[in-house]
C-alpha positions in Angstrom: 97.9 -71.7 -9.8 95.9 -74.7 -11.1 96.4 -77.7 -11.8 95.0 -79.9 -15.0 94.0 -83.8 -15.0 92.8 -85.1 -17.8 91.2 -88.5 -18.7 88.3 -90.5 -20.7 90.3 -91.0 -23.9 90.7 -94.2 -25.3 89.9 -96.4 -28.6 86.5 -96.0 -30.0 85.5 -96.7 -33.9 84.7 -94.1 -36.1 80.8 -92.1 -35.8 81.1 -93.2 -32.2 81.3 -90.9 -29.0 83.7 -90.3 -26.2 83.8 -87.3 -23.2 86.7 -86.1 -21.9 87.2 -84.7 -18.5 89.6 -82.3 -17.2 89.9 -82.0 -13.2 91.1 -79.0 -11.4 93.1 -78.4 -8.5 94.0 -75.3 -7.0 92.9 -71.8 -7.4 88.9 -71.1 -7.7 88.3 -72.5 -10.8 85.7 -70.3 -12.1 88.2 -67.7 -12.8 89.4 -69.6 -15.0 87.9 -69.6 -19.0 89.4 -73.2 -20.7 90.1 -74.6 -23.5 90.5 -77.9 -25.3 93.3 -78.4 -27.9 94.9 -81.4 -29.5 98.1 -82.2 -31.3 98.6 -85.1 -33.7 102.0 -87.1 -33.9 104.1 -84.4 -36.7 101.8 -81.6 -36.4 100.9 -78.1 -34.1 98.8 -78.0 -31.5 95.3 -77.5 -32.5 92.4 -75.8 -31.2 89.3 -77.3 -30.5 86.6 -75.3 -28.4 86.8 -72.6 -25.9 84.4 -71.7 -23.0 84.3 -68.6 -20.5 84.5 -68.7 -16.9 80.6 -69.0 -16.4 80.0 -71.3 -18.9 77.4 -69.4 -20.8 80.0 -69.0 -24.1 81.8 -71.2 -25.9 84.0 -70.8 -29.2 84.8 -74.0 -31.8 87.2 -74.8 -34.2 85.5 -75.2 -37.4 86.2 -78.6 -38.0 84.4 -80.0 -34.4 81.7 -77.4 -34.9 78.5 -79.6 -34.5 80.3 -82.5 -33.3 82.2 -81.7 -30.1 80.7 -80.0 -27.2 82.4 -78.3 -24.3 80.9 -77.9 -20.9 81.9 -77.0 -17.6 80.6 -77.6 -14.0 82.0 -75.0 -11.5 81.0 -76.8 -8.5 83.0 -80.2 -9.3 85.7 -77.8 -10.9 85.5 -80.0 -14.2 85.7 -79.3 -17.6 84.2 -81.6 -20.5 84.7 -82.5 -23.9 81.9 -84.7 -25.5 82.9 -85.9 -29.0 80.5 -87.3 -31.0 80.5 -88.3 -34.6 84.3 -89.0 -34.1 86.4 -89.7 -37.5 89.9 -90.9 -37.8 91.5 -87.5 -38.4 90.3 -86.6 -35.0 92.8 -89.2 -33.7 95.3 -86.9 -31.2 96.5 -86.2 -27.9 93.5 -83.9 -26.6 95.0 -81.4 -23.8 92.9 -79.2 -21.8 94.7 -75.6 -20.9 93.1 -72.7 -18.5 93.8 -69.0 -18.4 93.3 -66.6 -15.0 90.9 -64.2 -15.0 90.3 -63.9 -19.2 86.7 -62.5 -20.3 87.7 -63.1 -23.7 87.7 -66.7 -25.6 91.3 -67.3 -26.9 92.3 -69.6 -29.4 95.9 -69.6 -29.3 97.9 -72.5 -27.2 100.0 -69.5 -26.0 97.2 -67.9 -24.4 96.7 -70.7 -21.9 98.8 -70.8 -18.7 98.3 -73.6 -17.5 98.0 -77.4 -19.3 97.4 -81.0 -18.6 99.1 -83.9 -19.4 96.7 -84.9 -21.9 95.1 -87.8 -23.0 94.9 -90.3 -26.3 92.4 -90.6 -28.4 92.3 -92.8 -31.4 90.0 -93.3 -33.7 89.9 -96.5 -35.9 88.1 -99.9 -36.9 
């Protein structure tokens, strides 16, 4: 099993930047490809980027493409978000969520195994 920390949310005005960072405890975390998803108050859980175990693929939701960024590093077991260009409708929780041993890139919350608490982020002047 692993387990999911997430933090680096907060209030920031919109066109500025924020990273998340998810921390992992537990099983080797490079068997593990992550995502990054994020749910609004009344509506689904969205995705927002994928990347494989390595690092060396990644997957966005069309409306981060070119904005957000996801990263990993395998030795500090830590996955990252970097948001740029943020815009009020990208106000949500933002969860991170792994899956054992996947070669594929899902995009589907019920894909994931395992989730973090998540963390807020609100964007607004």
């Amino acid at each position: 099993q692993v387990q999911l920390v997430e933090s680096g949310g907060g209030l920031v005005q919109p066109g500025g930047s924020l990273r998340l960072s998810c921390g992992a405890s537990g099983r080797a975390f490079d068997t593990y490809a992550m995502g990054w998803f994020r749910q609004a108050p009344g509506r689904e859980r969205e995705f927002i980027a994928a990347l494989s175990r390595s690092g060396g693929s990644t997957y966005y939701a069309d409306s981060v493409k070119g904005r957000f960024t996801i990263s990993r590093d395998n030795t500090k077991n830590l996955v990252y978000l970097q948001m740029n260009s943020l815009k009020p409708e990208d106000t949500a929780v933002y969860y991170c969520a792994a899956k054992f041993g996947a070669t594929l890139l899902f995009s589907t919350p019920s894909a994931y195994g395992y989730w973090g608490q998540g963390t807020q982020v609100t964007v607004s002047s």
